[in-house]
Each structure stands twice: as C-alpha cells, then as structure tokens.
C-alpha positions as CSV (number, residue, x, y, z in Angstrom):
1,X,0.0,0.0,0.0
2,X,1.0,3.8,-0.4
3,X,-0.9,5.7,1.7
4,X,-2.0,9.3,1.7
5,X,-2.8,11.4,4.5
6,X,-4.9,14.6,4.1
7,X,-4.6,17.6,6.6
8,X,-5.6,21.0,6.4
9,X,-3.4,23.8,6.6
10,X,-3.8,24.5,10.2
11,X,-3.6,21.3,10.6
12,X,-0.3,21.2,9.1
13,X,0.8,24.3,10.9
14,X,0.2,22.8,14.1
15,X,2.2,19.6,13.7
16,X,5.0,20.7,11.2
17,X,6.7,22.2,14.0
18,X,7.1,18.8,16.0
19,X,7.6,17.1,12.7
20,X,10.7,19.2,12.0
21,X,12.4,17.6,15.0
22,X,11.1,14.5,15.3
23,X,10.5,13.2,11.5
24,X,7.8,10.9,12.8
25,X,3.6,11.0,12.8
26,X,1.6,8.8,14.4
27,X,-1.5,8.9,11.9
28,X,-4.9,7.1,12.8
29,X,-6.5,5.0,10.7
30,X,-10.5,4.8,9.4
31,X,-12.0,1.9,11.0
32,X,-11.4,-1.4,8.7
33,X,-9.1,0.2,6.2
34,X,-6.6,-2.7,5.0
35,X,-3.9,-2.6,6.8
36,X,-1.8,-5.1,4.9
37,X,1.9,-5.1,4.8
38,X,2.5,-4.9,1.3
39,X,3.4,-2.6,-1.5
40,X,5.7,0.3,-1.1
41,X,4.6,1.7,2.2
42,X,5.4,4.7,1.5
43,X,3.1,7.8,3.1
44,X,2.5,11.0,1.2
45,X,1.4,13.7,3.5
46,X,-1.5,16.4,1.4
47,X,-2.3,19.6,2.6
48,X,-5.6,20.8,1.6
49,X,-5.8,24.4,1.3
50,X,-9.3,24.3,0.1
51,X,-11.0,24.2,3.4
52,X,-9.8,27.3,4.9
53,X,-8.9,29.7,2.1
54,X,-8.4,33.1,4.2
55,X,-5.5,31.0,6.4
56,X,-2.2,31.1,5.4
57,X,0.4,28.6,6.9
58,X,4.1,29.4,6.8
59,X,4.3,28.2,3.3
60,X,2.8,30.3,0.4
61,X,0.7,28.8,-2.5
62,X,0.2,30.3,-5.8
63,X,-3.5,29.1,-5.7
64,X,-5.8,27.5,-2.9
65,X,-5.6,23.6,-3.6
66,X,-4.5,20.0,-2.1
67,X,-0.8,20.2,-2.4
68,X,1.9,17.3,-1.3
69,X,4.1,18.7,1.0
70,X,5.5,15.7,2.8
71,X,6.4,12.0,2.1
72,X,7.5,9.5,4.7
73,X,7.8,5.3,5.1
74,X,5.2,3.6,7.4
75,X,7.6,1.9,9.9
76,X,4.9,0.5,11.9
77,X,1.5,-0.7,12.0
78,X,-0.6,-0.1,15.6
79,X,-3.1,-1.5,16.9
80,X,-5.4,1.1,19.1
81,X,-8.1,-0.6,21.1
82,X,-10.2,-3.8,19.8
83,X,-10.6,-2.6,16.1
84,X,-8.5,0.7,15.9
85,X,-5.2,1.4,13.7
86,X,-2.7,3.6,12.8
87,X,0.7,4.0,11.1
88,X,3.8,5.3,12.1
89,X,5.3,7.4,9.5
90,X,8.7,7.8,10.0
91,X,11.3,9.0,8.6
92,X,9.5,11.6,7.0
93,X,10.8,14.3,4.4
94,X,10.4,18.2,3.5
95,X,9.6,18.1,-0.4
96,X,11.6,20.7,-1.5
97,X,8.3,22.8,-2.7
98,X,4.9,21.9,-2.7
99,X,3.8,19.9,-5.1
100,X,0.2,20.8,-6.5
101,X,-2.7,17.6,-7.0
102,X,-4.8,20.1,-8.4
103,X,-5.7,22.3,-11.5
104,X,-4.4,22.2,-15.1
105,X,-0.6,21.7,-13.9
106,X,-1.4,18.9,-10.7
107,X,-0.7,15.6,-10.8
108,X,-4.3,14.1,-11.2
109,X,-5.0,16.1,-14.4
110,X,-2.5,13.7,-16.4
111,X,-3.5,10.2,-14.8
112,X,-5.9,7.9,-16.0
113,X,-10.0,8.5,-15.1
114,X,-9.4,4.8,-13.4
115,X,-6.3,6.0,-11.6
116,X,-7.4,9.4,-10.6
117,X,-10.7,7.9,-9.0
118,X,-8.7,5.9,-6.4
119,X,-6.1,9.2,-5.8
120,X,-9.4,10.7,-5.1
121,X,-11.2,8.6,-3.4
122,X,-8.0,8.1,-1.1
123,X,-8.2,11.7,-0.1
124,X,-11.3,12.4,0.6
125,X,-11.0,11.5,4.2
126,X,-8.1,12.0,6.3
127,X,-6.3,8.8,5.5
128,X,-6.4,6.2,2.6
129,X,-3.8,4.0,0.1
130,X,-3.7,3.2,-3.1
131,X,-2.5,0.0,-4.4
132,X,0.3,-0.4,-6.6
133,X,-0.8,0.2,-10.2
134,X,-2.1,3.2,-9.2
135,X,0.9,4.4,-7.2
136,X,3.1,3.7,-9.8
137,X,1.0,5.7,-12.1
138,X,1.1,8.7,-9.4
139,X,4.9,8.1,-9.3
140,X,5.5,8.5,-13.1
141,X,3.1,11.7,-12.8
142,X,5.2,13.0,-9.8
143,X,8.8,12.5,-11.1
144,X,7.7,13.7,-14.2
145,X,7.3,17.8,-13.1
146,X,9.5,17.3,-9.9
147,X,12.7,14.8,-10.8
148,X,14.4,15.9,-8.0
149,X,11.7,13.7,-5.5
150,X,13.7,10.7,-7.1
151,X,16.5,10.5,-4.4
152,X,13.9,10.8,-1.7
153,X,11.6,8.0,-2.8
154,X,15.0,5.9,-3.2
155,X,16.3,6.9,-0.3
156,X,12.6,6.2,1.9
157,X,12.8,2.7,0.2
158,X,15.9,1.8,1.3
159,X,14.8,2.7,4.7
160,X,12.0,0.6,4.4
161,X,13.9,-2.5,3.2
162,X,16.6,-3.1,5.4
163,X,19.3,-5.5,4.6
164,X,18.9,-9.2,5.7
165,X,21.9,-9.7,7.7
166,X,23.7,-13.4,7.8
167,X,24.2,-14.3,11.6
168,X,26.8,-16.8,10.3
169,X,28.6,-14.6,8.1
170,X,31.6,-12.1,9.5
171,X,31.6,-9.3,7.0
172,X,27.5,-9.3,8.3
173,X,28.2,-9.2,11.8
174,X,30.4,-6.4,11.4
175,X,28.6,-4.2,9.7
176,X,25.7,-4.9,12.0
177,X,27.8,-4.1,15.0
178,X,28.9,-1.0,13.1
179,X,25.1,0.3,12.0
180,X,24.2,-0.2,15.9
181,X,27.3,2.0,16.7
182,X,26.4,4.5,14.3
183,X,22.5,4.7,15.7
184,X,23.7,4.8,18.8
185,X,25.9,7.9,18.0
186,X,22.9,10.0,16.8
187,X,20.5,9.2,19.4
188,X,23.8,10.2,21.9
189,X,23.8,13.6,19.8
190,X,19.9,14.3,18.8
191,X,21.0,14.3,15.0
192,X,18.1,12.3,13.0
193,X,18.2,8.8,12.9
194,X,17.6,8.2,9.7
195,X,20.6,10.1,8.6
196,X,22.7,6.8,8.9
197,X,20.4,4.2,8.0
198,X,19.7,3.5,4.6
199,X,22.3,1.1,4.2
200,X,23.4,-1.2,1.2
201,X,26.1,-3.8,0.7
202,X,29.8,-2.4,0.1
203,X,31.3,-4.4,-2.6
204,X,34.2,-5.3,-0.1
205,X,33.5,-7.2,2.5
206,X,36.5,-5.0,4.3
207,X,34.8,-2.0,3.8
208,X,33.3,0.2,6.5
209,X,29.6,0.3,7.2
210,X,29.1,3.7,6.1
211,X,30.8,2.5,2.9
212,X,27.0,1.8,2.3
213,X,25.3,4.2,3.4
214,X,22.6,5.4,0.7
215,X,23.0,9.3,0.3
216,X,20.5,11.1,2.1
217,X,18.5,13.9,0.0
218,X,18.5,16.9,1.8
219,X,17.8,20.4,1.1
220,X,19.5,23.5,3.3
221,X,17.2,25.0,4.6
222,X,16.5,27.6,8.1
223,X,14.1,24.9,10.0
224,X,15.2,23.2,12.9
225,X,15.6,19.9,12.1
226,X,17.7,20.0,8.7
227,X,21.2,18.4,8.4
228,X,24.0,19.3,5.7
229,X,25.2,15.9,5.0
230,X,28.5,15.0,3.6
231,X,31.9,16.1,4.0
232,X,30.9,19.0,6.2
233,X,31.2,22.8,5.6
234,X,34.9,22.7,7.4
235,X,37.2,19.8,6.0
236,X,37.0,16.7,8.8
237,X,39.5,16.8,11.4
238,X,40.3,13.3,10.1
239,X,40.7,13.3,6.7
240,X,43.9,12.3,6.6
241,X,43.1,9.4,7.4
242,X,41.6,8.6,4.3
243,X,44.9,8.3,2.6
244,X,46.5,5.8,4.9
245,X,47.5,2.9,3.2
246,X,46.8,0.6,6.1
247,X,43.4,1.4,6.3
248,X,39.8,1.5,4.7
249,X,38.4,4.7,6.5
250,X,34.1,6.7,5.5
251,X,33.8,9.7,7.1
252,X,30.3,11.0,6.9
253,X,29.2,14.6,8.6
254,X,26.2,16.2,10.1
255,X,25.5,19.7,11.0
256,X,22.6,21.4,11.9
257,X,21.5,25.5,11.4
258,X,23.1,26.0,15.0
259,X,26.5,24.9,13.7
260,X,26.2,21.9,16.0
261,X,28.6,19.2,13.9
262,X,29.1,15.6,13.8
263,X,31.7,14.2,12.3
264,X,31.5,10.5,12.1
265,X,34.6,8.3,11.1
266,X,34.3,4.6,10.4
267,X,37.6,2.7,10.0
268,X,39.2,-0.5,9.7
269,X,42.2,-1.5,9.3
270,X,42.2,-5.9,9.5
271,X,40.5,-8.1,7.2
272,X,36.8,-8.8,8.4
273,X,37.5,-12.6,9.4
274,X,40.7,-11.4,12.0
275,X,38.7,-8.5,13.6
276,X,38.4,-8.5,17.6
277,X,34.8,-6.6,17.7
278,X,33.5,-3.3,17.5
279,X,34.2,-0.2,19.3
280,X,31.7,3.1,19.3
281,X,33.7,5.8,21.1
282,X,31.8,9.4,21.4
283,X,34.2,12.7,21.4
284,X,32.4,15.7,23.0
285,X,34.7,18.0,22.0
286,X,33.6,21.3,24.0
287,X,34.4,18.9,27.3
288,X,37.2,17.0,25.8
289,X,35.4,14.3,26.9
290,X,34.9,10.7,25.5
291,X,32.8,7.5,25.8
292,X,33.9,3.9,24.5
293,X,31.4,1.1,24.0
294,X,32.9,-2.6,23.0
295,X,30.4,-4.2,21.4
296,X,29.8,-8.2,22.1
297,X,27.4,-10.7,21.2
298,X,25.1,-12.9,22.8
299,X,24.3,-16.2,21.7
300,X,21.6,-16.3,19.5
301,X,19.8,-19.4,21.1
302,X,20.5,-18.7,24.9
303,X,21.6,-15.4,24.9
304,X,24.7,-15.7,26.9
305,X,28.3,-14.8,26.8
306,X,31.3,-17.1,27.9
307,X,34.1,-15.3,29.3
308,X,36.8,-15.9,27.6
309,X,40.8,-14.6,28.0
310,X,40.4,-12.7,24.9
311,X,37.4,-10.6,27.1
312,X,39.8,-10.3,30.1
313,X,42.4,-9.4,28.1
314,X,40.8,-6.6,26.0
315,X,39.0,-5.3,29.4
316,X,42.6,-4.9,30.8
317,X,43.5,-2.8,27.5
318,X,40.6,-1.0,28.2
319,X,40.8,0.0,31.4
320,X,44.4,2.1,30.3
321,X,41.5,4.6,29.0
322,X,41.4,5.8,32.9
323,X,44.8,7.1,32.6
324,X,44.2,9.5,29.7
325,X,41.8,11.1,32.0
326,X,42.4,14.5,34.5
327,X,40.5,15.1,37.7
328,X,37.7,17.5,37.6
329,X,37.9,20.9,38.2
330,X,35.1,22.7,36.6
331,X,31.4,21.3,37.7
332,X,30.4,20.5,34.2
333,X,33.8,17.9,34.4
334,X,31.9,15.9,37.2
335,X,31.1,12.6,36.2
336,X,29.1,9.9,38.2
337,X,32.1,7.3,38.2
338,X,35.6,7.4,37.0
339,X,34.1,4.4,33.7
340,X,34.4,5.8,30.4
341,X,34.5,2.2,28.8
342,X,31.2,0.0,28.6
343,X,30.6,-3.7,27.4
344,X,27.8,-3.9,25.4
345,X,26.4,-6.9,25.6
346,X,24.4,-7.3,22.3
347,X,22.0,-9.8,20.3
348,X,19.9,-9.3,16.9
349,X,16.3,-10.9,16.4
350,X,16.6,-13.1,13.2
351,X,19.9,-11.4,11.9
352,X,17.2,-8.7,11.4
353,X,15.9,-5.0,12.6
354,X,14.3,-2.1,11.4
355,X,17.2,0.7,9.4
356,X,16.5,3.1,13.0
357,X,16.8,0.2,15.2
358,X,19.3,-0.3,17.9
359,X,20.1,-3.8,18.8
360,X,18.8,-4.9,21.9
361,X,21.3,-5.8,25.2
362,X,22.8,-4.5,28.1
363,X,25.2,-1.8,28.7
364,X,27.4,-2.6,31.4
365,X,30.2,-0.3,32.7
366,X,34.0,-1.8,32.7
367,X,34.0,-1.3,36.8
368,X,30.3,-3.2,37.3
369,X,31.6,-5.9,35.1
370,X,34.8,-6.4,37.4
371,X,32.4,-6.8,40.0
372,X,30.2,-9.5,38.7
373,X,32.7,-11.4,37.4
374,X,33.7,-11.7,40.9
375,X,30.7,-12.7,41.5
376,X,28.8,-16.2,42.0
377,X,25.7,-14.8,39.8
378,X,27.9,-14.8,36.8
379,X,29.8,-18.3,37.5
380,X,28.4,-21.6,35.5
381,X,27.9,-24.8,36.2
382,X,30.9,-25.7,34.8
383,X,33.0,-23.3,36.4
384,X,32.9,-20.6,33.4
385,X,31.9,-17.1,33.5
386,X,28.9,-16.2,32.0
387,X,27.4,-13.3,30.8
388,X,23.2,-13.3,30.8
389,X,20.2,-11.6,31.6
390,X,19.5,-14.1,34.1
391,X,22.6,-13.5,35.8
392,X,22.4,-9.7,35.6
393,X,20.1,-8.3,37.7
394,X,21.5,-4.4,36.7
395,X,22.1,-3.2,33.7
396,X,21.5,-0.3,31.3
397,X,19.7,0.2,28.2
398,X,20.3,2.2,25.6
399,X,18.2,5.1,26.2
400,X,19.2,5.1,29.9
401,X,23.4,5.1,28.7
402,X,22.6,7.8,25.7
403,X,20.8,10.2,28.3
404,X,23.9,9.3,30.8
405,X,26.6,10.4,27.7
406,X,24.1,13.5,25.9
407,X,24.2,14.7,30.0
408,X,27.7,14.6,30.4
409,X,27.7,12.0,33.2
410,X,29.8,9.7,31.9
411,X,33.1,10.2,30.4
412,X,36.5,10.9,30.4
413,X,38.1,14.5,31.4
414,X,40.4,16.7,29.8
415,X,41.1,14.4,26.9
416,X,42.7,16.0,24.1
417,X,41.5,15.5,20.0
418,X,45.1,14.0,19.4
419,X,45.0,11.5,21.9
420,X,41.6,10.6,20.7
421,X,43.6,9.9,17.3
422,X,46.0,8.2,18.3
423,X,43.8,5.7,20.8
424,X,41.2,5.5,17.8
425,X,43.7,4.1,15.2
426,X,45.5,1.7,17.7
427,X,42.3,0.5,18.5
428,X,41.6,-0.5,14.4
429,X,45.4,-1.6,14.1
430,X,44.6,-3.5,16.9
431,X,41.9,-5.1,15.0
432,X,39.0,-3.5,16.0
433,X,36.1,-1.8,13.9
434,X,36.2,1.4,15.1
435,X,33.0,4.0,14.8
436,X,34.2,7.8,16.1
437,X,31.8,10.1,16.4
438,X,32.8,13.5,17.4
439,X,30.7,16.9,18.3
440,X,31.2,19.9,17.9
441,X,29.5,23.2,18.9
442,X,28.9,26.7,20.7
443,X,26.9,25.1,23.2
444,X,27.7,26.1,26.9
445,X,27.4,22.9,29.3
446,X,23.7,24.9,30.5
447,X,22.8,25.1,27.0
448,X,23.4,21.4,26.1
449,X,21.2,20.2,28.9
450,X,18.2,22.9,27.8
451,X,18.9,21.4,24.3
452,X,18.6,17.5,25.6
453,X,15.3,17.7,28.1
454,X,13.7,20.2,25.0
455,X,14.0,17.3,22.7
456,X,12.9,14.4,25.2
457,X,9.5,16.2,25.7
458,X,9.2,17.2,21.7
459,X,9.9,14.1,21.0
460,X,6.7,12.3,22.1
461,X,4.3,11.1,19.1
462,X,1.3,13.1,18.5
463,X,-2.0,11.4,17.4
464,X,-4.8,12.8,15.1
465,X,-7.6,11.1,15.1
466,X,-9.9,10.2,12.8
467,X,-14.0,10.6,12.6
468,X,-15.1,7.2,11.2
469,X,-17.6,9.0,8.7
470,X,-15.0,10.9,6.3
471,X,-13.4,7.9,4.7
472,X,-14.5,5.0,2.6
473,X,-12.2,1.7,2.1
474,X,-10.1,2.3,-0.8
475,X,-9.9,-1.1,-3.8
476,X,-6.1,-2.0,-2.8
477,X,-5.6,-3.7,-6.1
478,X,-5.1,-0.8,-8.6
C-alpha cells in the first residue's frame, strides 16, 4: 500500500513544528481500512488548502488547492483498542516545494480516469492508500514535473527494506555491530536517525559500514531539524586518514543550522575474518570528553556470553582509558564514576531489525563488570563465567546510557583531539572496527542540557484522530 494522509493547513501548521524535530507521525486509521503489509509503504502527506482559504500557513501557495508537501515510510502498523489502527510514518521528508494535486498543472490532471478515482477517493478522508498500479501511475506523474523527489523516494525505500543480515557470516556481523554503533551515536547527539540508515552492501566485505550508506537527500534550509550531510562545511578533522595505506576509512558529517557538527569516522584496518569486535567511542569536544562502548554478542539461542581470555584481556587494555583522563575541576567535568568504557552486551532478532533500530542488550560499565565477574551470579555450572540476563540483575539500556553520555555523566576529562587519534587508530590496528563520532558546537554545558530535556518532551508522538464518517475503504488492487 502507499498511503495518503490529508490535513488541512492549520492542521499542518500545528504539527509541522514537532515534525521538524522529530520526522515521525503517528497517523490514525478509518476503521477497517486494509492494513496489509504490502506494496511500497510509503506515506504522502496532502495539505488541503481548500477548506480554509483566508488562512495562510508558513508556506505560500500560488492558488488554494490539495498540495503534497511531505512523504514518509510507514515503519509500523498499531493496533489502538479492539478494532482501531494507525501507522507510524517515519522517517518523514520536507519536499523541497509543494507539489500541486490540483488544476491544469497537478498531478491528477494527467492520470488515467481509473487512476485518478482511487487518488481521489483516497483523499477524501483524512487517511487512505492506493494499491500499486495506481501508485506507480502517481509516481510516473510526480517525477515527471519534480525529478528531483527521485532520491527521496530511493532513499525512503531503502529505509524501508533493510538489509537481511547473515548471523553466520563475519563481513554481516560487522557491519551490523557498526550500523548499531552509528545509531547509537545520533541518538547520543539528537542528530536524525535516519541520517545513517539507509544502508546497502559495500562491494568489499572489508569495507566500512558507512561505505553503504545510501545518500540522504537533503535540502539547506533555516528549520530546525535539517542536516548538511557529507563532507561537512569545514574539512573533517580526520581526513587524513583517508589516505593511509593501512586502512579502509568513510567519514560522513552532520551539522545542523546551529552549527552543532558531527563528524562521524568509520575505519578498519584488519581483514573482516581477524577482527576483535567493535568499538563506538563518542568525542564531545567542548568537554574533551569521550565514551567507548565494546560491542559483544550474545548467543543467538540462549543469549549468553562465555568469558573468555580474549574478554579479560581486551577489558585490561581497556581499562588504560582511565589514565588519559584528568580530575575535575570545573562542575560540568563531574562525572558519576571514573568508567568511560562500557561492554555492550548485544543480540539481533533473526539477523534482522528495522534501518532506526538499535540492537537490543545491556550496557554494562568496565567497573560493574569487574564486579560481577567476581561474583557467583555470573559463575556456570561448569566453572565458566557467564554473561546473561539471568545472571544480571542491573544493567543499562540504551536510552538510559545515551541520556547518561548526551548529559555529560559519563566520560573521560580533559582528553585531548590528538590523543583521541591516536587511541582511535590503535584500537583499528589492533583489529577492531572502530566508529568515532565526534561533536562539535557553541553550546555552553547549560545550554546542552536545555537542548537535551527540549528534545525528550518534543519528542513524544502526536495522534490525530480520525471521525469514522469521512473515509470509505479504498480497492487496494489498482
């Protein structure tokens, strides 16, 4: 199904502003309306201008008619009470200019009579779809007058069909770690999530995970939410490293209208079969301050880990970190321990998750894990050391560590950029995938922590219902 949601242009004023930051919209459904999971699942957001010619919403159209102004994916399907739906609509897109439905120059003009009535009769309600004939019809129609929505529909589909990943194979288990680590460094920042997620195969099964990374359309704009993507407006601070012989190196950058910047640099430097793991590591660079997550895996069946020497070895290595760090001085250099270095303890569902999904598991800081593996809950039968949820009673997840590291409560202090180089590239020399992410911005330690509870209260869902009356089933197979 493609689906089309209809809104009028105080409706669209009201919710564009939490769209902006969010790119999400929990949309309800009419009562019986196929749900099925089929077709592109793509969303295309109509503002209909008709109902209330005198307003004017922040954009200005050359003459009163249904316009598409948004499209999005349907991530999810809800259920709301015993027959209710809706659809989650995320990530969802800006067009670069409205783009009119209506008149001698709209889309429906120049589609069939068959194809127009089931455009039509999808927006005469508030939500509807069309089946696939008819949206590839609309598609041809669309890209026709407005080529440039071509990257966005590739780039939402991509997002929508995420790669399949082989449990059994290395060069899959890599990148997976890697896609987690890179998720994990935009919800850690508040950059969109869906700036690092459509995601296709490298041809080297050496190469990075951003190697893959679809290009994300995006137009500079002065609205809150945009991101220049790419190489950044300043050169990245490690570019260099993309001329090292010793190593395959992506480096892909976000930056918002504040100037807030994330560079993100993805390098490895061993073939995929010898690699150790994963690392994430997180470079505030207004506190000098960085965060290390070792990524390992739980079994797929019982969802344990075995301790092995390679583990106590590496968490030895690891626990060096402490020594690149200076005692606080300055309040915002308090942190809640002296950890900068967590295990994550990590497992996938069918080698499988949604493009914005972080893999479930446990975050468990280096100290904690001394402790328990001290500990009878974490010895086995067989004298081992295990790893478990059964055996871990505490733990973190991964929105309780991100709002730990966005605070500032976590960390190291007084860390410099150059020796966040030069422990970056031992780590991938070492034989480690290694996914830097590293911030940049004006922001005073107050401002960042305005900026981070701002965006966990904008960033609940809003709901607009739906009055059962205004829509009729659509025929899904046109």
């Amino acid at each position: 199904m493609t689906y089309i949601v209809t809104l009028s242009s105080v409706q669209m004023a009201e919710n564009e502003g939490d769209w902006l930051i969010t790119q999400r919209f929990t949309k309800g459904l009419p009562t019986g309306l196929d749900t099925s999971d089929t077709g592109t699942r793509l969303a295309l957001l109509v503002c209909d201008n008709r109902t209330h010619p005198s307003n004017t919403s922040r954009r200005e159209f050359s003459e009163h008619g249904r316009f598409i102004t948004w499209i999005g994916s349907v991530q999810r399907f809800n259920t709301v009470g015993p027959v209710d739906s809706s659809i989650t609509i995320e990530p969802m897109r800006n067009c670069p200019k409205p783009v009119p439905l209506d008149g001698s120059d709209g889309i429906l003009a120049s589609l069939s009579s068959t194809h127009r009535a089931h455009v039509e009769r999808a927006l005469t309600g508030s939500a509807g779809h069309i089946g696939i004939r008819t949206w590839q019809a609309l598609q041809e129609a669309l890209l026709r007058n407005n080529p440039e929505l071509a990257g966005y529909i590739e780039w939402l589909l991509a997002n929508l069909n995420p790669v399949i990943f082989d449990e059994d194979d290395a060069a899959d288990q890599a990148w997976q770690e890697q896609r987690d680590a890179a998720q994990s460094l935009t919800r850690v920042t508040d950059f969109p999530h869906s700036a690092l997620s459509a995601w296709r195969r490298p041809a080297s099964r050496d190469a990075p995970y951003l190697a893959g990374l679809v290009p994300e359309p995006v137009e500079n704009s002065l609205i809150d939410h945009d991101v220049r993507v790419g190489l950044g407006s300043e050169g990245p601070r490690f570019d260099d490293w993309l001329g090292l012989s010793d190593v395959r190196c992506d480096i892909h950058v976000l930056e918002d209208t504040t100037g807030r910047r994330l560079e993100v640099v993805n390098v490895n430097a061993t073939p995929v079969e010898s690699r150790l793991g994963t690392d994430m590591i997180y470079y505030h660079h207004p506190t000098h301050s960085f965060v290390l997550v070792q990524y390992k895996r739980l079994g797929s069946r019982d969802k344990e880990y075995r301790v092995n020497k390679q583990l106590l070895d590496q968490m030895d290595r690891l626990e060096r970190v402490s020594e690149l760090s200076s005692e606080s001085v300055h309040p915002h250099e308090w942190r809640l321990s002296q950890d900068a270095c967590f295990l994550k303890f990590a497992h996938w569902r069918d080698g499988a998750v949604t493009n914005s999904e972080l893999a479930r598991g446990m975050y468990i800081p280096l100290s904690y894990a001394r402790v328990l593996l001290n500990d009878d809950c974490t010895l086995g039968s067989r004298g081992g050391r295990l790893f478990s949820y059964k055996r871990v009673e505490r733990y973190l997840v991964g929105s309780e560590f991100a709002e730990l590291v966005k605070l500032g409560l976590v960390g190291t202090v007084g860390t410099s950029v150059e020796q966040l180089r030069d422990f970056s590239l031992e780590r991938a020399r070492e034989g480690y995938s290694v996914v830097l992410g590293v911030e940049t911005s004006e922001e005073t330690p107050r401002d960042r922590a305005t900026r981070v509870r701002q965006r966990s209260a904008k960033k609940r869902p809003k709901v607009i219902s739906y009055s059962p009356q205004q829509q009729s089933p659509d025929t899904p197979g046109f």
